[in-house]
C-alpha positions as a Markdown table, in Angstrom:
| # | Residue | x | y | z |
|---|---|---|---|---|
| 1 | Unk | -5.8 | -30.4 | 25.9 |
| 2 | Unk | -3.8 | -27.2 | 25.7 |
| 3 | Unk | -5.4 | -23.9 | 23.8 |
| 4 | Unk | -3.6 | -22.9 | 20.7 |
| 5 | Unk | -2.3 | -19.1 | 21.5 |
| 6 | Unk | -0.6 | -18.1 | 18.4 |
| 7 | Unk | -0.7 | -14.6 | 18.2 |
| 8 | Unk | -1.2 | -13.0 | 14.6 |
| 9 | Unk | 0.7 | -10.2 | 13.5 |
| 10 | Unk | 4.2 | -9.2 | 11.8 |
| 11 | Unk | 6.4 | -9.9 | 14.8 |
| 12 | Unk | 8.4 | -12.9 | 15.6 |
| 13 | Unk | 9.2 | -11.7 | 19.4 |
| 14 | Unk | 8.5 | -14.0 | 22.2 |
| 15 | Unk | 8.7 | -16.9 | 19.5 |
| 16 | Unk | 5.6 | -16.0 | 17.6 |
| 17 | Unk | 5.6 | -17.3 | 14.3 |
| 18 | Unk | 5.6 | -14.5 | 11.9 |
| 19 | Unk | 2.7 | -14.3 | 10.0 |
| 20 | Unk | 3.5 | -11.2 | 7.1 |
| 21 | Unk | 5.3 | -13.2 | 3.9 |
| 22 | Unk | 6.3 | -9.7 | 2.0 |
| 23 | Unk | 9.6 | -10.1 | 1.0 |
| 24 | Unk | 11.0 | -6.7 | 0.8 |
| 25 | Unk | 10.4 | -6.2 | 4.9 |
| 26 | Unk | 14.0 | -6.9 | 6.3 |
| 27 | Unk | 14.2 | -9.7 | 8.5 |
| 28 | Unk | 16.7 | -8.2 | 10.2 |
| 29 | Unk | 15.0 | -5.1 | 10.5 |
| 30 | Unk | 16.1 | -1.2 | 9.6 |
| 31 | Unk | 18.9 | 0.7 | 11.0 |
| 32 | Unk | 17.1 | 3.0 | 13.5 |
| 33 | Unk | 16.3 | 7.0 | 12.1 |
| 34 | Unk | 17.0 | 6.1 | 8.4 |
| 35 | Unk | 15.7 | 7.9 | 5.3 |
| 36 | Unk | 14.5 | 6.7 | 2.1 |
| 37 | Unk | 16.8 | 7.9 | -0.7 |
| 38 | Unk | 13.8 | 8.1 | -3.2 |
| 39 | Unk | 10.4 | 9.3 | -1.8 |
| 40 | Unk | 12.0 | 10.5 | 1.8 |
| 41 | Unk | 10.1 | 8.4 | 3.9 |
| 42 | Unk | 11.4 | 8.4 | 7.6 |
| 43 | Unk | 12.1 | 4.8 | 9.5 |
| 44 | Unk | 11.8 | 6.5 | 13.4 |
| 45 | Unk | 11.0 | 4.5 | 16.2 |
| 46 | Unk | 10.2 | 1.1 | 14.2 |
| 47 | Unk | 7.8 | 2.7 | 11.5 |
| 48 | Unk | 7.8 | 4.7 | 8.3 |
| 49 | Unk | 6.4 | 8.1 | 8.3 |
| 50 | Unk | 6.1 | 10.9 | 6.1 |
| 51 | Unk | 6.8 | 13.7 | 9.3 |
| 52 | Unk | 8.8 | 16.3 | 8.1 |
| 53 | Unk | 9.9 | 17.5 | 11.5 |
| 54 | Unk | 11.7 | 14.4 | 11.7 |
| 55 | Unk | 12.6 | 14.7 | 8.5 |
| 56 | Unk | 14.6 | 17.9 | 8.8 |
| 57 | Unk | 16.2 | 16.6 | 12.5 |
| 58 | Unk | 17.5 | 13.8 | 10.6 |
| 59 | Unk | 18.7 | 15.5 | 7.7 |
| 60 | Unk | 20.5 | 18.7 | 10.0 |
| 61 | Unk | 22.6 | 15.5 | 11.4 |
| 62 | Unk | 25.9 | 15.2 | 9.2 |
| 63 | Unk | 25.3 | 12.1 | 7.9 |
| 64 | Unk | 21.7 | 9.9 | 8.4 |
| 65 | Unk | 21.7 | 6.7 | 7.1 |
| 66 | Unk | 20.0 | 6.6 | 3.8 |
| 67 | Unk | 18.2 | 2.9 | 2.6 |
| 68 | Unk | 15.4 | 2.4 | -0.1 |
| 69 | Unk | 11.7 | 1.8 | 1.6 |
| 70 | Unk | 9.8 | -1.2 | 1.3 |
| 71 | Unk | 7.7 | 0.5 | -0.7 |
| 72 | Unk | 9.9 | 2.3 | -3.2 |
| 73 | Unk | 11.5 | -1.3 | -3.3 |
| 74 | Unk | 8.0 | -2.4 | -4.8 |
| 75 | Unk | 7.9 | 0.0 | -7.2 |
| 76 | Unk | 11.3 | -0.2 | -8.6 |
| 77 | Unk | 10.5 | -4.0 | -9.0 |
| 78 | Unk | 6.7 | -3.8 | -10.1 |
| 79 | Unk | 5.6 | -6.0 | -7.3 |
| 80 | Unk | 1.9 | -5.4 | -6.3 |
| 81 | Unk | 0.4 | -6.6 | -3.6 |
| 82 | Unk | -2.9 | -5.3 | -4.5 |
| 83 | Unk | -4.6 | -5.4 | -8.3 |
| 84 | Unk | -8.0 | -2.9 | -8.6 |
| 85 | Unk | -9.7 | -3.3 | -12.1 |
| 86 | Unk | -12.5 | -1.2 | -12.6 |
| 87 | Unk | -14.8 | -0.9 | -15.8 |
| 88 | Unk | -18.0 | -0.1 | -16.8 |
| 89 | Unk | -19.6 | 2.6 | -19.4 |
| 90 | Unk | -20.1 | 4.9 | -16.1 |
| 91 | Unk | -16.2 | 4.8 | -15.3 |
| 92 | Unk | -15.4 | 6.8 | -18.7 |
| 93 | Unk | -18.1 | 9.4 | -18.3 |
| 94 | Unk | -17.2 | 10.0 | -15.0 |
| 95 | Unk | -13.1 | 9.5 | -15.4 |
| 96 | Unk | -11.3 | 12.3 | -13.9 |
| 97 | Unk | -13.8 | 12.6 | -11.0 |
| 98 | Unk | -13.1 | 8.7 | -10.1 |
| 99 | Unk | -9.2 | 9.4 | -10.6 |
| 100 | Unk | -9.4 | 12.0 | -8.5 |
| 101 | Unk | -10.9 | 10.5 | -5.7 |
| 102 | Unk | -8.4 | 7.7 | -5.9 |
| 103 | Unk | -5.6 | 10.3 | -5.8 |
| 104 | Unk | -7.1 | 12.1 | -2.6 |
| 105 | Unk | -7.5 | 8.3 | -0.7 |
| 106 | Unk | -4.2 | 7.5 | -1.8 |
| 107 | Unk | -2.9 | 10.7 | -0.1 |
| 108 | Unk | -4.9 | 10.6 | 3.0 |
| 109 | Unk | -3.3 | 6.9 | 2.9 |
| 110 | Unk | 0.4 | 8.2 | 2.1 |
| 111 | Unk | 0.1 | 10.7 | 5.1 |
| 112 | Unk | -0.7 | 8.3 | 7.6 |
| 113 | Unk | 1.6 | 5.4 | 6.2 |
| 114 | Unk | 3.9 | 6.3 | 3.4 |
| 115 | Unk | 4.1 | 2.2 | 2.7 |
| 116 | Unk | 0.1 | 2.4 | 0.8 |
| 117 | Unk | 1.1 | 3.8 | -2.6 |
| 118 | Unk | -0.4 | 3.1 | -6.1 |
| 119 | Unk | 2.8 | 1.8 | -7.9 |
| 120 | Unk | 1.0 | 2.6 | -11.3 |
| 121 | Unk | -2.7 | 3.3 | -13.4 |
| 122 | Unk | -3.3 | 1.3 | -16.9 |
| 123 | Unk | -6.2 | 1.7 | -19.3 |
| 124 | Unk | -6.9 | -1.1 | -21.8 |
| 125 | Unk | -9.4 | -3.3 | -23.3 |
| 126 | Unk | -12.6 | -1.0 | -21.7 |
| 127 | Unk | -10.6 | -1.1 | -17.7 |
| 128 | Unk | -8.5 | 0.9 | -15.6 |
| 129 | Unk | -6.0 | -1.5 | -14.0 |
| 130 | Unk | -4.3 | 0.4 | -10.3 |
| 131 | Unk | -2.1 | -1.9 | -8.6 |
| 132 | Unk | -1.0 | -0.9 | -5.4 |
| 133 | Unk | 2.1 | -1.4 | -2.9 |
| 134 | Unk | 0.5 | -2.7 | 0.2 |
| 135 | Unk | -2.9 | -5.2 | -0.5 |
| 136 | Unk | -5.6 | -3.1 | 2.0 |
| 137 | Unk | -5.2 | -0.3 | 0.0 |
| 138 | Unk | -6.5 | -1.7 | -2.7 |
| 139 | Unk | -9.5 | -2.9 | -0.9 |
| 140 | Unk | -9.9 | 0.3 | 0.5 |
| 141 | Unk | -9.6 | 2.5 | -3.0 |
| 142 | Unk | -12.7 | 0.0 | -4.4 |
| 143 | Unk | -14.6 | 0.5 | -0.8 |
| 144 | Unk | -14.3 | 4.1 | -0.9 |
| 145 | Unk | -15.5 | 4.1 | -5.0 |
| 146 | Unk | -18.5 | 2.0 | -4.5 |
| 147 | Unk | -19.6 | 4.3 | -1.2 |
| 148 | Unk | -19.1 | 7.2 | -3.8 |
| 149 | Unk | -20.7 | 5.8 | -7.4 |
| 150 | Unk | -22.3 | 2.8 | -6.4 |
| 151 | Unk | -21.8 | 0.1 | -8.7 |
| 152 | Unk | -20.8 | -3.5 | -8.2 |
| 153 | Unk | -17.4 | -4.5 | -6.0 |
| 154 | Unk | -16.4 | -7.8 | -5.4 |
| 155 | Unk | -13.1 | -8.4 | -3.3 |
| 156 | Unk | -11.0 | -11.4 | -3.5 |
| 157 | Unk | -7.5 | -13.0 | -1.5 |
| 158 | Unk | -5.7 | -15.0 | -3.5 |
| 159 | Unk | -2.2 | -16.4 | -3.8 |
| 160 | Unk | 1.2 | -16.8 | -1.4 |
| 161 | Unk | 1.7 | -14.4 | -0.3 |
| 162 | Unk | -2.0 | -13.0 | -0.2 |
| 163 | Unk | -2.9 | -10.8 | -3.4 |
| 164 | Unk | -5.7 | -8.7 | -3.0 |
| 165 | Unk | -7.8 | -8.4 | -6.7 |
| 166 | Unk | -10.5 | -5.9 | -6.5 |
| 167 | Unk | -13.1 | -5.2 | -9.0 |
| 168 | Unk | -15.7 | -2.2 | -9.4 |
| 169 | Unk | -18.0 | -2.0 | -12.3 |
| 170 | Unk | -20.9 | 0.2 | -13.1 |
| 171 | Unk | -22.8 | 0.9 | -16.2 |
| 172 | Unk | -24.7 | 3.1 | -16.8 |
């Protein structure tokens, strides 16, 4: 009987099955030092950043090659990846103090990986709807609200490829 040693991850080397479905990754990959014409996100040494040291090396080169980032690629098609609802009396009285704290996660989140944006925030019908570009960061925004205010948070995976719906709700 041989163990099964499938390795998890988003590679295919060393014929590993690849495990990440999002479609806007390249399968062939990114042309090496590139920088995103919209938010100016850096492809270096296989992964996005937002350093602007290797920003400006890039740009002071006569011509780097410019693409559009996974994640700007999201936005411009409204394709989340992660859905955070969150509702209850205690979210209006305490509104800009809650959308504040999203904005500083979302930040802390941008500066480490500039993939983890929110692609937009709704209000309506008593919620406040953020979806987000990359599915942990939603589950992260609800972790990081319910360590702050309490309330109730449910998390939930669904769908192919995974959707992560996250709900916080506290009343009063």
């Amino acid at each position: 009987m041989q163990k099964d040693v499938r390795k998890f991850g988003t590679s295919d080397k060393r014929g590993r099955n690849s495990t990440n479905a999002d479609p806007f990754l390249p399968h062939a990959g990114t042309q090496e030092s590139s920088i995103c014409t919209d938010c100016t996100a850096v492809y270096h040494q296989k992964r996005w950043s937002s350093d602007a040291d290797i920003f400006r090396q890039l740009q002071a080169h006569a011509a780097p090659h410019r693409v559009t980032c996974p994640a700007c690629q999201k936005i411009a098609a409204n394709y989340p990846e992660g859905i955070l609802t969150l509702a209850g009396d205690y979210l209006w009285k305490h509104e800009a103090e809650i959308q504040q704290i999203l904005k500083n996660v979302e930040d802390r989140a941008f500066a480490k990986n500039p993939q983890e944006r929110i692609i937009r925030m709704t209000k309506g019908d008593g919620r406040l709807t953020i979806e987000t570009t990359e599915e942990k960061l939603a589950e992260h925004l609800g972790r990081v609200l319910h360590r702050s205010h309490r309330g109730e948070l449910k998390i939930n995976w669904t769908g192919n490829p995974d959707i992560c719906r996250v709900s916080w709700e506290r009343m009063l």
